[in-house]
C-alpha positions as a Markdown table, in Angstrom:
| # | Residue | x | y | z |
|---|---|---|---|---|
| 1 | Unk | -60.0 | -38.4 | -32.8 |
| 2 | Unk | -56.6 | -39.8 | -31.5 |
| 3 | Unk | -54.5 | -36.8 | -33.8 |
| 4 | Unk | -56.9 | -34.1 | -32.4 |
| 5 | Unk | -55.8 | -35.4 | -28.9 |
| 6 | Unk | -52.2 | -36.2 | -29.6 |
| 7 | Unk | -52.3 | -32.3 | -30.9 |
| 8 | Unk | -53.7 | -31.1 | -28.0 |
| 9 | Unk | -51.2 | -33.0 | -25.5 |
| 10 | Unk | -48.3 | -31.2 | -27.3 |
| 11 | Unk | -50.3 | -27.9 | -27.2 |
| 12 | Unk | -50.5 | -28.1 | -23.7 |
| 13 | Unk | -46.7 | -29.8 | -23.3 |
| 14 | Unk | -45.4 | -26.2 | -25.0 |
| 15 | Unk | -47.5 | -24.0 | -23.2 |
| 16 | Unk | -46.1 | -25.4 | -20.0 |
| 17 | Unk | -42.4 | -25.3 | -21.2 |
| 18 | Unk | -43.1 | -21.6 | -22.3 |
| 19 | Unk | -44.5 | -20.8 | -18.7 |
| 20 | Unk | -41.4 | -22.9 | -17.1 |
| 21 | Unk | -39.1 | -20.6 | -19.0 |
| 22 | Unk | -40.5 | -17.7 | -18.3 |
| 23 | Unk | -41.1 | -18.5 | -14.2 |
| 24 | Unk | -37.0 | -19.2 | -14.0 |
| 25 | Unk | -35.6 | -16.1 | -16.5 |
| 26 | Unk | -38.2 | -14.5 | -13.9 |
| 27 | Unk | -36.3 | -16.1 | -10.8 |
| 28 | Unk | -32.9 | -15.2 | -12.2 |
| 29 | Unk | -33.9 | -11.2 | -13.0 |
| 30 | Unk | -34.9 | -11.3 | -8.8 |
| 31 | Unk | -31.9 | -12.7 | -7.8 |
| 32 | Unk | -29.3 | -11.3 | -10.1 |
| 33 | Unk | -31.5 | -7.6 | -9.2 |
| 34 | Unk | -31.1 | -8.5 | -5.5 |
| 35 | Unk | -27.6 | -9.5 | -5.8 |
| 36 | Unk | -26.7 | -6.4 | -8.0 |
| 37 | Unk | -28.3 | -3.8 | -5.5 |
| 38 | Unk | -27.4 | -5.1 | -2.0 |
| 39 | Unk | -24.9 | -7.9 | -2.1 |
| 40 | Unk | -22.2 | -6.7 | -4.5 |
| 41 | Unk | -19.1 | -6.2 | -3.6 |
| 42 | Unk | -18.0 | -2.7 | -5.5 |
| 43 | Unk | -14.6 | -0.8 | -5.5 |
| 44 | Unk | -13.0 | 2.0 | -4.1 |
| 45 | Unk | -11.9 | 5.2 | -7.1 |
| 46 | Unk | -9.9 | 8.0 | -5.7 |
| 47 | Unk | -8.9 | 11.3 | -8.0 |
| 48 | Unk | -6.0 | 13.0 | -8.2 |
| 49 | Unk | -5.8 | 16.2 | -6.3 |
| 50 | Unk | -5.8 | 19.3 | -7.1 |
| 51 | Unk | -3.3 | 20.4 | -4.3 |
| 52 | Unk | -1.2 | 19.6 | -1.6 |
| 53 | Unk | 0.8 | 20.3 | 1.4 |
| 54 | Unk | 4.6 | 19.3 | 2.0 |
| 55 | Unk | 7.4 | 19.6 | 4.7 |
| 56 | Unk | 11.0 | 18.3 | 3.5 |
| 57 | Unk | 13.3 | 18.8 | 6.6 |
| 58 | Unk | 16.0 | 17.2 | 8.4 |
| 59 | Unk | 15.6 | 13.4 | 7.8 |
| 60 | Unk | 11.6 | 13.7 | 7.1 |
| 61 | Unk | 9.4 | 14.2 | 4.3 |
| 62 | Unk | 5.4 | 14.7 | 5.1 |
| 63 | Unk | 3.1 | 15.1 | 2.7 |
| 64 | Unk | -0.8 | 15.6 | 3.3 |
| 65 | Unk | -3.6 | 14.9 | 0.6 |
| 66 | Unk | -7.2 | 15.9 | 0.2 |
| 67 | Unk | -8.7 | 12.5 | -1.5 |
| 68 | Unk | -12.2 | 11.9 | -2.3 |
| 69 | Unk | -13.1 | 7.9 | -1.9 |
| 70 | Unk | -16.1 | 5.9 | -3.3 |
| 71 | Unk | -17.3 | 2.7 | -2.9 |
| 72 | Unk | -19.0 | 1.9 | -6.3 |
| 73 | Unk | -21.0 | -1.0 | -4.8 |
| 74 | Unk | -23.7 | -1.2 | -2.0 |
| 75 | Unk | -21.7 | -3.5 | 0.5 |
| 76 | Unk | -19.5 | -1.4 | 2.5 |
| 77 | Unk | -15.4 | -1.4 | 2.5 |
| 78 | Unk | -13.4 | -1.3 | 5.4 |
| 79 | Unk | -9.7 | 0.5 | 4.5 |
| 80 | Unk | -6.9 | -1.0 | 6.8 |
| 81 | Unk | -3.9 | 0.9 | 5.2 |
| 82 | Unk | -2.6 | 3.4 | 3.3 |
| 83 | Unk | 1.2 | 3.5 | 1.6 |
| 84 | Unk | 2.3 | 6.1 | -1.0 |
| 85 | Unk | 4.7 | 4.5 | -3.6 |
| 86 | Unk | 7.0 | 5.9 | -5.8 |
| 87 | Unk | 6.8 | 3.5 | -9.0 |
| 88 | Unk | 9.2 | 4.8 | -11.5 |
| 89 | Unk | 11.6 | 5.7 | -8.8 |
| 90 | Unk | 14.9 | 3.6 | -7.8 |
| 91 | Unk | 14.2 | 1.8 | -4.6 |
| 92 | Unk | 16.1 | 4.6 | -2.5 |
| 93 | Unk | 12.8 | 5.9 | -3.0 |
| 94 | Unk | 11.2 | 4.4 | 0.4 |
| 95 | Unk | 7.3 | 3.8 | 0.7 |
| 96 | Unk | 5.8 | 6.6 | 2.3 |
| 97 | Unk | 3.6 | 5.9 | 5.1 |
| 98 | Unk | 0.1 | 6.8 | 6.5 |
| 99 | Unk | 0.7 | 8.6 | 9.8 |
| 100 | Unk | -2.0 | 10.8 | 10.2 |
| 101 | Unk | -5.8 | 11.9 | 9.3 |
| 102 | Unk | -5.9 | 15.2 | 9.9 |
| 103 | Unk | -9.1 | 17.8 | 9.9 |
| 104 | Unk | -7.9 | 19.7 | 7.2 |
| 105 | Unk | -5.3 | 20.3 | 4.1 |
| 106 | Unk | -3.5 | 23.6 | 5.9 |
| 107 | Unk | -1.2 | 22.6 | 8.6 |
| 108 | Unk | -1.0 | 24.5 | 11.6 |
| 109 | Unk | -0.6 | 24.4 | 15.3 |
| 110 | Unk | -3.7 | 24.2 | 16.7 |
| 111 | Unk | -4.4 | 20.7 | 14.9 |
| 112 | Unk | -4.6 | 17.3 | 17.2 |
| 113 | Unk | -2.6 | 14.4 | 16.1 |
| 114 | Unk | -5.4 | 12.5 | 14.4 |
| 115 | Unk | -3.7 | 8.6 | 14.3 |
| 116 | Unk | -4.5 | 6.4 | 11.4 |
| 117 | Unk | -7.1 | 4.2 | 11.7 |
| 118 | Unk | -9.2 | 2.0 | 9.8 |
| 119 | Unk | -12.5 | 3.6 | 8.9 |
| 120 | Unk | -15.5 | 2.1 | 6.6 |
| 121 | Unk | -16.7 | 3.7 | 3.4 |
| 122 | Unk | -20.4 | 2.7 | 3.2 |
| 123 | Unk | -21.9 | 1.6 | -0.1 |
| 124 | Unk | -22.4 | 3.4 | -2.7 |
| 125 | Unk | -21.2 | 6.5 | -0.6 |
| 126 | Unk | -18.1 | 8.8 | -1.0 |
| 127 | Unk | -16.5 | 10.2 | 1.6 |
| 128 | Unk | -13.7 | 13.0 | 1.9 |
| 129 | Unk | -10.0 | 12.6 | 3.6 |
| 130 | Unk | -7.4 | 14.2 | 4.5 |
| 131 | Unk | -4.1 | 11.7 | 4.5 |
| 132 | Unk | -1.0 | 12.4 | 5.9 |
| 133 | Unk | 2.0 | 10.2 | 5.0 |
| 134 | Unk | 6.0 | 10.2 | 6.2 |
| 135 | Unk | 9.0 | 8.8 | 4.9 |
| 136 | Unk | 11.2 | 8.3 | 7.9 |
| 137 | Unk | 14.1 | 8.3 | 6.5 |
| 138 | Unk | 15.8 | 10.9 | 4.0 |
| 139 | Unk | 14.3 | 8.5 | 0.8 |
| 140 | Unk | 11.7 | 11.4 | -1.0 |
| 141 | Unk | 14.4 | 13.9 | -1.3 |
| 142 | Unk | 12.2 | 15.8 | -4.1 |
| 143 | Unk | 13.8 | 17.4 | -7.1 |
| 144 | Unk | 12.2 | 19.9 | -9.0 |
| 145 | Unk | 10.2 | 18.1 | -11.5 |
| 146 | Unk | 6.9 | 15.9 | -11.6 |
| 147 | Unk | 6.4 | 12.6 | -9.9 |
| 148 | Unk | 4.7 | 9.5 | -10.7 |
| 149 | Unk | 3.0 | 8.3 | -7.1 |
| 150 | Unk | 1.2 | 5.5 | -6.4 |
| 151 | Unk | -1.4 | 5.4 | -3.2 |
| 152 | Unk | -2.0 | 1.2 | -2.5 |
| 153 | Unk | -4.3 | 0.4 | -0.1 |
| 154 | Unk | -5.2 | -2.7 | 2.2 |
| 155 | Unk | -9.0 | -3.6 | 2.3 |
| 156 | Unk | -10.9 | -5.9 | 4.2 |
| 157 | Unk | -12.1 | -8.1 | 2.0 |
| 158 | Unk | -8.4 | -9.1 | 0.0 |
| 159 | Unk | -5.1 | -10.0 | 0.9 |
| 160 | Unk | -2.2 | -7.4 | 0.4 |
| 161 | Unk | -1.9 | -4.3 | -1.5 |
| 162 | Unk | -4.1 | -3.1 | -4.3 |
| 163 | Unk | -3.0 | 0.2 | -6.2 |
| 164 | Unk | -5.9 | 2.6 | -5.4 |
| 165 | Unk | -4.5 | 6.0 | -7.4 |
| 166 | Unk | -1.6 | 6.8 | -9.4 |
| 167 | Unk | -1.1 | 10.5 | -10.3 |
| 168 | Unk | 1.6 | 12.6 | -11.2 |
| 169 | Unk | 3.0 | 14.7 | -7.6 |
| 170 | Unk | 4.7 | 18.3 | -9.1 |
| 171 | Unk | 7.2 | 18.7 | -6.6 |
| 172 | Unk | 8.3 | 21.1 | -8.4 |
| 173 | Unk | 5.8 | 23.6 | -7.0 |
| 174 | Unk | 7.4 | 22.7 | -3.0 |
| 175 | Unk | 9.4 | 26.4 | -3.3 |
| 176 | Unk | 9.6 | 26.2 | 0.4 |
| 177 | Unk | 10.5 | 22.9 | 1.5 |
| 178 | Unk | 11.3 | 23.6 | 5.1 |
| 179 | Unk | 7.9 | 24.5 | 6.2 |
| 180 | Unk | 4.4 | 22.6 | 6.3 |
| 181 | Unk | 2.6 | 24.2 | 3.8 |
| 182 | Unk | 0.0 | 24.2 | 0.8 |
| 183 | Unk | 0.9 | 23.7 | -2.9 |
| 184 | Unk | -1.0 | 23.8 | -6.0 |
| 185 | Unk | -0.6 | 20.3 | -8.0 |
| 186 | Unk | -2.4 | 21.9 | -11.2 |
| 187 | Unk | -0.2 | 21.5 | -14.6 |
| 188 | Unk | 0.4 | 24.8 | -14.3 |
| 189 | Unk | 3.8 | 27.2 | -15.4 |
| 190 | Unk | 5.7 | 28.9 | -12.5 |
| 191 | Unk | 7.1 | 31.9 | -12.9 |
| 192 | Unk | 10.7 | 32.5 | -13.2 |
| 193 | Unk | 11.2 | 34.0 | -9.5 |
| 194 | Unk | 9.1 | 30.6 | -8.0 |
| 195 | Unk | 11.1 | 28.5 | -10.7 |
| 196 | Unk | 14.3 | 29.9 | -9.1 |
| 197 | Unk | 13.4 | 29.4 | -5.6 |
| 198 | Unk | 12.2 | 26.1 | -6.3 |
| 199 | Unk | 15.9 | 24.8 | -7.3 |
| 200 | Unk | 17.4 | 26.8 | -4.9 |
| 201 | Unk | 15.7 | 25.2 | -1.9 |
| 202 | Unk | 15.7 | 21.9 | -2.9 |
| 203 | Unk | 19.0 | 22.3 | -4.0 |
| 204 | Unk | 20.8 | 23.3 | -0.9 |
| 205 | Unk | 18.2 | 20.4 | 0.9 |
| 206 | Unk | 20.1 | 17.9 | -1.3 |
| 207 | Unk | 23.4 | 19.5 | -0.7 |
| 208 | Unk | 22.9 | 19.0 | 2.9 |
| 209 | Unk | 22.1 | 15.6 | 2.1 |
| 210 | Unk | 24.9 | 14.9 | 0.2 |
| 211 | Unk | 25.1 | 11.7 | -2.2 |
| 212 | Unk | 24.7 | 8.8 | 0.3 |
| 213 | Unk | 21.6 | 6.7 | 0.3 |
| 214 | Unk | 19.0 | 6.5 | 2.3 |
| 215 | Unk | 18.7 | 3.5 | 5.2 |
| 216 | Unk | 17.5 | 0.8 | 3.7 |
| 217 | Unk | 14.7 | -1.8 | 4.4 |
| 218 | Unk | 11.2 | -2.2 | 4.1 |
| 219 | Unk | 8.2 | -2.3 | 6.3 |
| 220 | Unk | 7.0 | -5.8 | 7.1 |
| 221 | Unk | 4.1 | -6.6 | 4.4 |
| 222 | Unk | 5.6 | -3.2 | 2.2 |
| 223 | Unk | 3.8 | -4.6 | -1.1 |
| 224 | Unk | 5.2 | -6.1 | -4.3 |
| 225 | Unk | 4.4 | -5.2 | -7.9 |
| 226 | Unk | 0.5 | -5.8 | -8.2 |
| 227 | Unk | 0.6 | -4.4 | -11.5 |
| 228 | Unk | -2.8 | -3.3 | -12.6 |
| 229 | Unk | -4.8 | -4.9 | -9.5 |
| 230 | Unk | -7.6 | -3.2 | -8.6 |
| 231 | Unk | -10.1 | -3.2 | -4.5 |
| 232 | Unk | -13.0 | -4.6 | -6.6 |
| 233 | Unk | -14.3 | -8.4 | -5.5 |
């Protein structure tokens, strides 16, 4: 009689512990699903664009991107700051910054001055800009050839800069650097006439310029090498 019981206490023992297991793996799913779907913190991805406008005059270079943003998790992201970089160029080269969020990739006259300000990419949402940045000094004096850019970016919810999107920037498609206008950024062949105007433009711009350096100096909080960094939590 006392085996038959003994048996039946560990019977009972295992089928708790099998229930207790199952109630807490049951308990984790919830929370981990909760977690996942409204309390994650996600990132921001950005894509290179397809085009471009650019002014290159006097002592200041503009350019204006159309960039697609989206926040890969539900919790929303609030961008402070944008800076265009130039990471394989010598540091004559000076940080590009955000200056305007215009309503549109063509330039024209009848555009208000749109001032940057911070702005909130909800979860899981993407949203569209248009982002204007300014060297204020002669440092982006562009040759005619591709350029490796880097857009950084300050978010609410880290300290500093975080690289947001590095493409390659064709200057060599600006073939008329004296006036705000649209370029294509597609890896695509110029003809012969374009390819001549190109280097003719931006060569007399650089001739005007003549060999002396840009002012130096950086913007207060202008961002180190984050290397590979990304806005993710």
């Amino acid at each position: 009689m006392v085996p038959l019981m003994v048996a039946a206490d560990q019977i009972a023992s295992s089928s708790l512990t099998g229930a207790s297991v199952v109630s807490v793996c049951a308990l984790l799913f919830t929370v981990a699903s909760f977690w996942w779907l409204n309390a994650r913190q996600g990132r921001l991805q950005a894509w290179e664009p397809h085009s471009f406008a650019a002014i290159v005059h006097g002592s200041t270079a503009r350019l204006r991107l159309p960039l697609v943003l989206h926040n890969t998790g539900p919790k929303p992201i609030v961008v402070q700051d944008l800076i265009l970089t130039f990471p394989d160029e010598p540091a004559s080269h000076l940080p590009l910054l955000w200056v305007s969020s215009p309503s549109r990739l063509q330039p024209g006259p009848d555009q208000e001055a749109k001032l940057p300000a911070g702005f909130v990419v909800p979860g899981r949402e993407a949203q569209q800009l248009f982002l204007e940045f300014e060297a204020p000094f002669s440092g982006f004096l562009p040759e005619a050839r591709d350029y490796k850019v880097q857009i950084q970016v300050r978010v609410g919810h880290h300290k500093g800069w975080r690289p947001l999107l590095t493409f390659i920037l064709r200057a060599a498609n600006i073939i008329d650097p004296d006036h705000y206008t649209v370029y294509s950024n597609a890896p695509v062949e110029l003809t012969k006439e374009d390819q001549k105007r190109a280097d003719a433009a931006l060569l007399e711009l650089l001739e005007e310029h003549g060999e002396g350096s840009p002012p130096g100096g950086r913007r207060q909080g202008d961002p180190p090498d984050d290397g590979d960094a990304d806005t993710s939590g």
